[in-house]
C-alpha positions in Angstrom: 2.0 42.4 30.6 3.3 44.2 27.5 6.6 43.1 27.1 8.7 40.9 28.6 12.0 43.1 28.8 12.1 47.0 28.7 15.5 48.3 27.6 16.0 51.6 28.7 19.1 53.3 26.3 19.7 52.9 22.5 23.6 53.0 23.4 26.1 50.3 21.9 25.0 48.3 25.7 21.6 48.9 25.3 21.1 47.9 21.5 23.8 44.9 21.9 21.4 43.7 24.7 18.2 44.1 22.5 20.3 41.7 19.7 21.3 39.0 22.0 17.4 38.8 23.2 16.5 38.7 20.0 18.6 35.8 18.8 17.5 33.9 21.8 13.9 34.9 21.0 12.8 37.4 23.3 11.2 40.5 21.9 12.2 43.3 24.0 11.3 47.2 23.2 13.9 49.7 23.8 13.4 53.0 25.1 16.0 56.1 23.6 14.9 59.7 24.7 16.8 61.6 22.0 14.8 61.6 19.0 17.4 60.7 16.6 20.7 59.2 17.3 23.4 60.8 18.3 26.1 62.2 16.4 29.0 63.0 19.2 32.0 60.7 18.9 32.2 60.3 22.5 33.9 57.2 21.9 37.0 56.5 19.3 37.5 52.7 19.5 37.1 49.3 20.7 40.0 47.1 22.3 40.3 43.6 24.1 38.2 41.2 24.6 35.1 42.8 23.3 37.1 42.8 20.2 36.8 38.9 19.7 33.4 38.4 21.4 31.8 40.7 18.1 33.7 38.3 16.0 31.8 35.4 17.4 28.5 37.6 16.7 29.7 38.7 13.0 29.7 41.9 14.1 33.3 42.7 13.9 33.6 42.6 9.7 31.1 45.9 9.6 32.8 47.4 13.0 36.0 47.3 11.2 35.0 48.6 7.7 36.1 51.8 7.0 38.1 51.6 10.5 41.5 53.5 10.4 43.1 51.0 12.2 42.3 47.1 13.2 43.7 44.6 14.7 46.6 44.2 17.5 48.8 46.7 19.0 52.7 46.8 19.1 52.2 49.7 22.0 49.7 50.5 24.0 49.8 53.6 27.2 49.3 52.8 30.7 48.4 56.2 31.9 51.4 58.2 30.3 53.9 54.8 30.7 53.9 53.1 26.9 53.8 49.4 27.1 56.1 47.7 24.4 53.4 44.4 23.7 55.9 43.9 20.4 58.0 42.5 23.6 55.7 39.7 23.9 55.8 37.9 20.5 53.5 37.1 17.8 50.6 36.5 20.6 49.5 40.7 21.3 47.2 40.6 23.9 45.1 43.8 23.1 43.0 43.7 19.6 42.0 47.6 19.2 39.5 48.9 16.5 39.2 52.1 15.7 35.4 53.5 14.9 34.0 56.2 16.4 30.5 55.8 18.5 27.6 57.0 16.0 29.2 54.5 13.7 29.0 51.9 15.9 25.6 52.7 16.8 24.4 52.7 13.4 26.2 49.3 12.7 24.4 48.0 16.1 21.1 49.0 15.1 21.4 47.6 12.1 21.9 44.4 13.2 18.8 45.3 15.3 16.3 45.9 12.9 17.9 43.1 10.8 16.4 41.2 14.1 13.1 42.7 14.0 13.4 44.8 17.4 11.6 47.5 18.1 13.2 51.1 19.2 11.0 54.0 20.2 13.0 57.0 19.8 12.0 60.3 21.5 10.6 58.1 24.6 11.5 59.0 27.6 11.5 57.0 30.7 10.1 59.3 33.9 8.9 56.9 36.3 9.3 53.3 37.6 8.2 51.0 40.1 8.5 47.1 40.4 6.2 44.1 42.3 7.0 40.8 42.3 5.3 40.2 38.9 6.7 42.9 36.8 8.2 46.3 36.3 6.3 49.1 35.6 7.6 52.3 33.6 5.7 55.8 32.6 6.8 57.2 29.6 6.7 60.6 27.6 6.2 60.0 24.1 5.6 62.0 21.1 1.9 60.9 21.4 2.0 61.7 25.6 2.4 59.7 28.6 2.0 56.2 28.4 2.7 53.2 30.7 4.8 50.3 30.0 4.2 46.4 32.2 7.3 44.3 31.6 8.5 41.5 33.5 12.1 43.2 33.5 13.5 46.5 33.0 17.1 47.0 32.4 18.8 50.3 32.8 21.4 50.8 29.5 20.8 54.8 30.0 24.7 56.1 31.0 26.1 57.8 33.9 23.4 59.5 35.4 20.8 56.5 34.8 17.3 57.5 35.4 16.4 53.5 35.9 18.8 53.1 38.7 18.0 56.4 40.7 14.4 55.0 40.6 15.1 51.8 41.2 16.8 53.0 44.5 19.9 51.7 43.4 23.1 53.0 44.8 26.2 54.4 43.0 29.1 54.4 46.0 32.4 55.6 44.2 34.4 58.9 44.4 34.3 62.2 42.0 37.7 63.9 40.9 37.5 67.9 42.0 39.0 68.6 38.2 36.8 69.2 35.3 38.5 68.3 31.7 37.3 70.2 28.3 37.2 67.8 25.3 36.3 68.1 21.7 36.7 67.0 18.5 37.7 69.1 15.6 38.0 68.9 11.7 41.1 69.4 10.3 41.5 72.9 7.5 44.3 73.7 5.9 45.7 75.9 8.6 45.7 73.0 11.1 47.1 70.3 8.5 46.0 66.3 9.7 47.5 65.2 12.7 46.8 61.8 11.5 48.7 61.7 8.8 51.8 64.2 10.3 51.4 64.7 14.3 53.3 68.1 14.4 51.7 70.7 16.7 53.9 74.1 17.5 52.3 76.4 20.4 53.4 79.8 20.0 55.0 80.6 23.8 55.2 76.7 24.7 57.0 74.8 21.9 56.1 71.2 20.1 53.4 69.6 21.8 54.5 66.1 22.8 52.4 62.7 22.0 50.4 62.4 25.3 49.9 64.5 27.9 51.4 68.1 27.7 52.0 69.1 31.3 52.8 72.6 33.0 52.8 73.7 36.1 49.1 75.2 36.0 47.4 72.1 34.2 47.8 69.5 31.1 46.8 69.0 27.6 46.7 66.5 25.1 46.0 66.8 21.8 46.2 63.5 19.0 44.3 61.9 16.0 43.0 58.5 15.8 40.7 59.0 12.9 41.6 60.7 9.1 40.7 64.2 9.3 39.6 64.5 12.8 41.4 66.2 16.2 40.9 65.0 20.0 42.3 67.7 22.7 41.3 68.1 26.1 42.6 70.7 28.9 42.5 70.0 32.7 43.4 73.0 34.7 44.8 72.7 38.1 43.5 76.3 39.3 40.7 77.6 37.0 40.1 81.2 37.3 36.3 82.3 39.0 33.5 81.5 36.6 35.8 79.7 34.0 33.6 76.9 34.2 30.0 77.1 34.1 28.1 73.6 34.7 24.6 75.4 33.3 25.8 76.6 30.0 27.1 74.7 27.0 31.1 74.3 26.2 32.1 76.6 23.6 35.4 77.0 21.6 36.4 80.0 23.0 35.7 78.1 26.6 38.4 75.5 25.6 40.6 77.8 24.0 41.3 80.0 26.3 41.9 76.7 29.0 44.7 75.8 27.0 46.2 79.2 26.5 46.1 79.4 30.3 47.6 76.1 30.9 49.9 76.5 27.9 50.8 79.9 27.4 50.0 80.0 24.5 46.5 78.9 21.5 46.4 75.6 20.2 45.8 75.4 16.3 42.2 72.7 17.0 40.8 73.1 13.5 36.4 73.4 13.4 35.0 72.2 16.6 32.6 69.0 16.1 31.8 68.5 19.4 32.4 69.8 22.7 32.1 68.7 26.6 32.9 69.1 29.9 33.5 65.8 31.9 34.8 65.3 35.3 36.6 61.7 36.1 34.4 59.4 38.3 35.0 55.7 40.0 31.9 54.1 40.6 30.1 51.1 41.0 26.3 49.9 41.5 25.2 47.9 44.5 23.5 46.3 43.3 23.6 45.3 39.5 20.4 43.7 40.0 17.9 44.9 42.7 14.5 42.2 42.0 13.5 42.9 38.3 15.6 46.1 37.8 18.8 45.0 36.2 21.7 47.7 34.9 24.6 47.4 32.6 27.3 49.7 31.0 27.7 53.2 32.4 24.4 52.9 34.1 26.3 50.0 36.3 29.8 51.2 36.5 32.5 53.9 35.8 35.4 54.4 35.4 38.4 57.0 36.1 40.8 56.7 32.9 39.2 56.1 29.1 39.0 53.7 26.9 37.1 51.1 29.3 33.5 51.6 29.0 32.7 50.6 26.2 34.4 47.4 26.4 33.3 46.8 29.9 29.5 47.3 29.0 29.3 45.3 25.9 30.6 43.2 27.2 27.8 43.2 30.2 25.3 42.8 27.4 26.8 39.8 25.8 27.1 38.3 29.5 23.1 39.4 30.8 21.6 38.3 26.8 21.3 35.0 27.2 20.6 34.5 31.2 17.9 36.9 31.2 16.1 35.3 27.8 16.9 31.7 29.9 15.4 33.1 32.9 12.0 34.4 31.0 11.6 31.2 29.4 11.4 29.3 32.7 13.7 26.5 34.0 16.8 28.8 34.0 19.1 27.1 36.7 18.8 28.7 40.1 21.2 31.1 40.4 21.9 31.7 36.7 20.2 35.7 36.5 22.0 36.7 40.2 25.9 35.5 38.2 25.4 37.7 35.6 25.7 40.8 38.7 29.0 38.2 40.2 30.2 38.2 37.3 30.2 41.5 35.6 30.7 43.1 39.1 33.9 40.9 39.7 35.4 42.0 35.8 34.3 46.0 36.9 36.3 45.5 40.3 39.2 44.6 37.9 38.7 47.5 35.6 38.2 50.0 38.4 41.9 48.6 39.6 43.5 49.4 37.0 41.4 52.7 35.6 42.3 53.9 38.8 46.0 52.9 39.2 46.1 54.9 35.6 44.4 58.0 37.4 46.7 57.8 40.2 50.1 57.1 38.0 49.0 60.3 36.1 48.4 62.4 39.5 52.1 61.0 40.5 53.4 62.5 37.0 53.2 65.8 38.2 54.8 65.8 41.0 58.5 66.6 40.6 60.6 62.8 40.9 57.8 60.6 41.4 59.6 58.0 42.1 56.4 55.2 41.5 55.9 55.8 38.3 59.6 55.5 37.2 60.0 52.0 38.8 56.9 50.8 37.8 57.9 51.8 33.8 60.4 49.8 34.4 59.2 47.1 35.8 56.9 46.9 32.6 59.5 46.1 30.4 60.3 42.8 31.8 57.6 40.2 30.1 55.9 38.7 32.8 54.3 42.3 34.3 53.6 43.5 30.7 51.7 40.2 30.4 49.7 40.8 33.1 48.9 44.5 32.8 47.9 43.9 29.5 45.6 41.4 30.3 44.4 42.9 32.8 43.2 46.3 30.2 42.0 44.0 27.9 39.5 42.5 30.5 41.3 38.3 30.2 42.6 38.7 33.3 38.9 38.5 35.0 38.2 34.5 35.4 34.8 33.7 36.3 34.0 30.9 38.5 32.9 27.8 37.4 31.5 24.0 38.7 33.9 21.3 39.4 36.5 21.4 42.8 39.3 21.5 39.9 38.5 23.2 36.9 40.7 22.8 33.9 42.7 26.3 33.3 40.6 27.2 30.0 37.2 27.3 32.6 36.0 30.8 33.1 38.0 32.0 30.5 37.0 33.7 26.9 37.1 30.5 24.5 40.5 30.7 22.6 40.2 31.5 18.9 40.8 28.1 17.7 41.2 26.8 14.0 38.7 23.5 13.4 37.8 21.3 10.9 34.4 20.1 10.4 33.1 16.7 8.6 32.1 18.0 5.1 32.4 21.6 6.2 36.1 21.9 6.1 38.0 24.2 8.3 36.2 27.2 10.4 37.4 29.4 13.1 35.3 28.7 16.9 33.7 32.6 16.1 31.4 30.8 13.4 29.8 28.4 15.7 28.5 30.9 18.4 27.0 33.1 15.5 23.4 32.0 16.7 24.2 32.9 20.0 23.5 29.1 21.9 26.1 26.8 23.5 28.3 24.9 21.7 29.9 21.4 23.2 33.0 20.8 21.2 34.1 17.4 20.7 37.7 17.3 19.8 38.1 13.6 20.1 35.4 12.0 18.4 34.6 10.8 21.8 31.4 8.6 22.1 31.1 8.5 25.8 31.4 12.4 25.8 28.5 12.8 23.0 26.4 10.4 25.8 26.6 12.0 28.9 25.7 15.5 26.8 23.0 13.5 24.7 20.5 14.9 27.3 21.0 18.2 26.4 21.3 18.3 23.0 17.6 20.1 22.8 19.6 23.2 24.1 23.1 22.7 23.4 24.3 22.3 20.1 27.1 19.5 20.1 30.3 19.9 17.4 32.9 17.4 16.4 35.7 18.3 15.0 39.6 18.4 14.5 42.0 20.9 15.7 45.8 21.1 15.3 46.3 22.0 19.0 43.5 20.8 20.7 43.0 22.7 24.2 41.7 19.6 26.0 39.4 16.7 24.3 36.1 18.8 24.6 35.0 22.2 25.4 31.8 23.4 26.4 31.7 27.3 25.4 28.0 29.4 26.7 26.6 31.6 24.3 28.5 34.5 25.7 31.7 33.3 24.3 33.1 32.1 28.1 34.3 28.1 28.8 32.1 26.6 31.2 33.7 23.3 31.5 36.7 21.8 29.7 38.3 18.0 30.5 39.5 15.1 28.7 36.8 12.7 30.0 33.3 13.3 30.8 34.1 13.7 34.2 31.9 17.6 35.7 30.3 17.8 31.6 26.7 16.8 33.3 27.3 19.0 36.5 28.1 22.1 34.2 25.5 21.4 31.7 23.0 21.2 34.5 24.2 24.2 36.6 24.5 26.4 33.4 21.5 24.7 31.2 19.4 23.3 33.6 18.1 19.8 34.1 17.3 17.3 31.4 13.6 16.2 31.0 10.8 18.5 32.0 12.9 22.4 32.8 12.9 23.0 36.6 14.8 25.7 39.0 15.8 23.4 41.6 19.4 22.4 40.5 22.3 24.1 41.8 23.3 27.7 40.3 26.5 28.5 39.5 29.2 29.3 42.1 28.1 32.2 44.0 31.9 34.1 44.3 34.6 34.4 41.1 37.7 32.9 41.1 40.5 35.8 41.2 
């Protein structure tokens, strides 16, 4: 055996996994077949849950350094419908930050080398089989072809995801006909900074509006989210022959001359950066784990409207970390490996509904008085359906499952951000105590019979008292992914969780019970 876990894709999923291994104490190797990373802002941003769940990592002070905006949103678009969250109060529902994706990587693998992991760049994965012992990989290298033995290989390597076409691992889902150009550009002095004064005039068409810019032969939107830097993209709904050509790179001219087709008239886009052709996808992988073949992020799922992958596989990685480095230790719970594909499958179900319901509101648009769209606008300005489809983008919505016939309301839930005070420590935020990555039993009582029935585990959980203001219930048991697995004011269900989450006390076995096999909804 060489390793114990082969990570296939030095993407934010892949290098997030490779840190949570690491602070559990596994020592992984990631694979990355691009020499050098990447420098294409494919991505602009961060926003919901994933936002907090770096916090509790302290990973969101250098994700938000330098960011041109941070923190929560007063509105936020549902397809082309804005939702007012100012509506709801002080408590926004959707923390955004904006960095684009080389940053992130480089802030990522930062924190990996920081952990001593190893990345081979310019390796690239071209085979892979499995046994019932172990995975094994064949790999091009800038020394030649060389074979990898791990005892698990997971797949963080994007759409088209080598690792799960060999590991036979389907990818049900449907393709959208349309193909969409996208670039960035830098801003000159012709162009001005659409940042700092959004004011586009197309000669032939007029002011381009925020959003979606829509004529009868296509759409366009182009916007700013970082200082200095354009994002436009151009959907046609009858391309000319030979306007797109899947074989050859995207140029400038390619994208120009879309959007003076679907506008009538060029687009002043600055210096292209980057340029790509994409075409909208909603897809799934059945399974997420298939023996010792495990996928997560793009690899496991896509999705039809942006800003939702990202989230989505990060937070898979923060989810698989510390139940695959349980699992290879030994003694993991039965069952705890195959919740990490209920789970994450369940909170991609949820982010397919409403990725797609985006897709389909912006279909709707263009046909003349949808009338969908303009009742559902206004059903989102009443609080309670704002609530919810905020939640639901944000990813809180998804509640996983958890022991006990009654669960308190906070089980299954991200752990809320609560303000504590600490014996000769003084007052922390939760965040800090889930910076090592372990479990973390909150006693909010003081409660002596609590600390007992958990005094069994403390070799694995690391048991808090403190005050809080508000205190949620009288104790809180948070996993290292961030998520409440039990909450109550007595100890009645703490030794059930502890033991279907953290296994048995004494000598580690597999033969309690795993956790629930279906999520609650």
């Amino acid at each position: 055996m060489d390793t114990d876990v082969v990570i296939v894709g030095a993407g934010p999923t892949g290098l997030l996994l490779a840190c949570e291994l690491r602070l559990a104490g596994v020592r992984p190797i990631v694979l990355e077949r691009r020499p050098e990373p990447s420098d294409a802002p494919k991505a602009n941003g961060l926003g919901g849950q994933i936002v907090r769940l770096l916090d509790h990592r302290g990973l969101l002070a250098p994700v938000r350094e330098g960011s041109p905006y941070a923190g929560p949103v007063p509105t936020y678009p549902f397809a082309h419908i804005p939702l007012e969250l100012s509506r709801l109060g002080d408590d926004l529902p959707l923390d955004v930050v904006l960095i684009q994706q080389p940053r992130l990587e480089r802030v990522l693998a930062d924190r990996a080398a920081a952990l001593d992991t190893e990345i081979r760049r310019g390796h690239r994965m071209t085979a892979l089989s499995q046994d019932g012992e172990a995975v094994t990989l064949t790999v091009d290298g800038p020394d030649g072809t060389y074979r990898l033995r791990a005892r698990y290989a997971v797949g963080c390597d994007g759409a088209n995801s080598p690792v799960r076409r060999l590991g036979g691992i389907g990818f049900p889902g449907t393709t959208d006909p349309g193909v969409v150009l996208l670039g960035h550009f830098r801003a000159t002095e012709a162009t001005g900074d659409l940042y700092e004064a959004p004011d586009i005039e197309v000669p032939g068409h007029g002011r381009l509006q925020s959003g979606w810019n829509r004529t009868p032969r296509g759409r366009v939107i182009v916007t700013s989210l970082h200082p200095g830097v354009h994002m436009a993209a151009v959907r046609e709904n009858d391309p000319p022959p030979g306007a797109y050509d899947d074989d050859a790179p995207v140029t400038f001219a390619d994208v120009q001359a879309a959007m003076t087709r679907v506008l009538g008239g060029p687009v002043p886009l600055g210096e292209p950066i980057w340029l790509s052709r994409t075409t909208t996808q909603a897809r799934m992988a059945e399974p997420f784990v298939a023996g010792r073949v495990l996928l997560a992020g793009d690899a496991a799922h896509l999705f039809p409207a942006g800003g939702a992958a990202l989230n989505a596989g990060m937070t898979d990685a923060l989810n698989l970390g510390w139940k695959l480095a349980a699992t290879l230790r030994g003694g993991a719970p039965e069952g705890l490996l195959a919740s990490y594909a209920t789970e994450r499958g369940h909170a991609a179900e949820r982010t397919l509904l409403q990725t797609r319901a985006q897709a389909e509101l912006e279909r709707l648009e263009e046909v003349a008085d949808a009338a969908i769209p303009r009742l559902l606008a206004e059903l989102l300005t009443y609080e309670h359906p704002l609530r919810h489809v905020a939640e639901l983008m944000s990813g809180a919505d998804a509640r996983y499952a958890m022991t006990g016939a009654d669960p308190h309301p906070l089980a299954g839930r991200v752990v809320p951000d609560l303000r504590l005070t600490l014996p000769a420590e003084g007052e922390r935020g939760v965040a800090e105590l889930m910076r090592a990555a372990r479990p973390v039993l909150l006693d909010l009582a003081g409660d002596a019979e609590l600390r007992q029935a958990a005094g069994p585990w403390r070799d694995r959980v690391d048991l808090v008292t403190a005050g809080c203001a508000r205190p949620p219930a009288r104790a809180v048991l948070i996993r290292p992914d961030g998520y409440v697995a039990w909450a109550g004011d007595t100890p009645d269900g703490l030794p059930e969780a502890l033991a279907a989450w953290f296994g048995t006390t004494g000598e580690m076995v597999t033969a309690t019970p795993g956790p629930p096999a279906r999520p609650a909804r």
